[in-house]
C-alpha positions, -999 to 999 in steps of 0.1 A, spaced: -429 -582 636 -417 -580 603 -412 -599 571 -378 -614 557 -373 -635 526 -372 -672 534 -347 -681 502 -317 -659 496 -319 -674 461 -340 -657 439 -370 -682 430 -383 -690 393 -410 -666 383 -434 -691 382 -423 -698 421 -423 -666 438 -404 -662 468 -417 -672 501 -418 -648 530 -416 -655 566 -427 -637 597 -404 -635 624 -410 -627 656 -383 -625 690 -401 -640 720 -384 -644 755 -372 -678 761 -401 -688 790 -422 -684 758 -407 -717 742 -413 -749 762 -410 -785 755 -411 -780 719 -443 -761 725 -443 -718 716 -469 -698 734 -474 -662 716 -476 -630 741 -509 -615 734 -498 -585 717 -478 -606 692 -511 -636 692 -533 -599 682 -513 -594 651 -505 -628 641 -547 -634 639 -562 -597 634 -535 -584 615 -515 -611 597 -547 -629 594 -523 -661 595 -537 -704 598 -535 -734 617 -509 -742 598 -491 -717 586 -450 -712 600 -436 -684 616 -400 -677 627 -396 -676 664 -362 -663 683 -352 -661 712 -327 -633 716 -304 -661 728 -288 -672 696 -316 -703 684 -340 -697 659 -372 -720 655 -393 -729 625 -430 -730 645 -464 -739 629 -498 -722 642 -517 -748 661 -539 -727 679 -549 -695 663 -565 -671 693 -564 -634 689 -558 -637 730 -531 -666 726 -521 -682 702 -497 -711 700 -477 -731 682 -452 -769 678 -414 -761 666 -412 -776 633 -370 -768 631 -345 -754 647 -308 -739 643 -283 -713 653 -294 -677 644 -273 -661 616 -271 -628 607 -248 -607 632 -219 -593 623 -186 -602 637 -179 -570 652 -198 -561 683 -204 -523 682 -222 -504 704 -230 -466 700 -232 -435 724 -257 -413 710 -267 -381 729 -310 -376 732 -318 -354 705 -355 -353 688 -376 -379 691 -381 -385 654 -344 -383 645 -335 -404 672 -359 -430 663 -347 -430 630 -312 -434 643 -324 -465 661 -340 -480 632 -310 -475 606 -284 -486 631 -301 -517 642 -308 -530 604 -267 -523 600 -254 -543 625 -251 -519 659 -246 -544 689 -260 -520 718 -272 -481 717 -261 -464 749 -283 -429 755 -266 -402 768 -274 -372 788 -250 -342 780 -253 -301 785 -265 -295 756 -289 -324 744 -329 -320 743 -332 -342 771 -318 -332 804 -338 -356 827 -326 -391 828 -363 -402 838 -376 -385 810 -354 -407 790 -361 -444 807 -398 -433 802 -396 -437 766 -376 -472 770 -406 -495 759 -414 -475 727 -371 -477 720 -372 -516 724 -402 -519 705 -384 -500 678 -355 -518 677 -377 -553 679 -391 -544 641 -363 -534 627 -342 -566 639 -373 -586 627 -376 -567 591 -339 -571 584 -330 -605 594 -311 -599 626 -309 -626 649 -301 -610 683 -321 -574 696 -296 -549 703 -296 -535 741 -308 -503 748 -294 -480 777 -309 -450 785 -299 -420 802 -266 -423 809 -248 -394 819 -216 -379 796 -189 -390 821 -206 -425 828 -209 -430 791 -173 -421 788 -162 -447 816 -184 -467 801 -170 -472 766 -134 -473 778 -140 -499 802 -162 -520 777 -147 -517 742 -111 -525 728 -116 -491 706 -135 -465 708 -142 -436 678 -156 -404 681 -171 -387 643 -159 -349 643 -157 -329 614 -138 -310 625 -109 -335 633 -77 -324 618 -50 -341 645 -63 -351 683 -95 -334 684 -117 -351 699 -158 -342 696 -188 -361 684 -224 -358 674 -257 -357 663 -264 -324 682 -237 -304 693 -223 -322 719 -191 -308 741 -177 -274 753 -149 -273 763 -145 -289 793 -160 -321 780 -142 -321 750 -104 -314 774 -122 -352 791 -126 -367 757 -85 -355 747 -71 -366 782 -87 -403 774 -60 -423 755 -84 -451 747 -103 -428 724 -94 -419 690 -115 -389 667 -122 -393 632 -130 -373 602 -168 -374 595 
């Protein structure tokens, strides 16, 4: 959970902006008008927030509404709430864009996370290759609830109003396959581009071999980073 500006407007001095908390919730959480807080999120709202009875929150639910909810039941164990309002999410950018990242250090790839979420990025695929940090796919899905928790706060701090997917350990060909199949065009950052070369990455990424793969693809198109 994080904190977005209510107003876009900026408000008089004498009437300083009001903030929000927004939180994403699965849909099973929102019944009949009625919003029933997981307890990790009912912990914060009363220990940490220290919110009311009362008080409104921003509830979405990753499934394009957003709902204007007042506290009626403030439990650090569950905590719950009526809908107040609701409307369509805003927020998203026209363009869906996903991004193939290979698993490189756990705090730059965090940080990539973060960054990319609050700009817009529709869906992070991870991606296994010979020469990333990570070499077990396992290894990779172990870390999946500490990724999506990531990604939650971020879309919450900057306003977002759908969570971007996560998909972990997927293997350099697959993610190849992958992007083809799924995107209308697909760019990979080289600096060393200069006509049809064709590389990408936050850690050196292709030999090679992978890179003759990335060449042979006509769907793919290299850029100048």
């Amino acid at each position: 959970m994080r904190l977005i500006h209510d107003c876009a407007e900026q408000a008089p001095a004498d009437h300083p902006t009001k903030t929000m908390n927004r939180f994403f919730l699965p849909p099973e959480a929102i019944q009949a008008g009625l919003v029933t807080f997981p307890g990790d999120v009912s912990h914060q709202i009363a220990r940490v927030l220290r919110l009311s009875p009362g008080d409104l929150v921003a509830v979405l639910d990753n499934q394009g509404s957003e709902y204007q909810v007042e506290i009626t039941t403030l439990d650090p164990n569950n905590v719950r709430g009526e809908i107040r309002e609701s409307s369509q999410v805003h927020g998203e950018p026209p363009v869906i864009l996903t991004l193939y990242l290979c698993l490189t250090q756990r705090e730059k790839l965090e940080w990539v996370l973060q960054k990319c979420t609050e700009t817009g990025v529709s869906d992070f695929v991870l991606v296994v290759s010979s020469r990333s940090l990570v070499q077990v796919k396992a290894a990779a899905s172990a870390k999946l609830e500490r990724w999506q928790r990531i990604v939650r706060e971020a879309a919450e701090q900057c306003g977002r109003g759908r969570l971007p997917g996560i998909f972990p350990g997927m293997s350099y060909k697959d993610a190849l396959e992958h992007g083809t199949a799924n995107h209308q065009r697909c760019l990979l950052a080289w600096e060393g581009e200069n006509a049809r070369g064709l590389s990408a990455g936050l850690h050196g990424l292709y030999g090679g071999e992978r890179l003759a793969l990335l060449i042979s693809c006509p769907m793919l198109k290299s850029i100048f980073i």
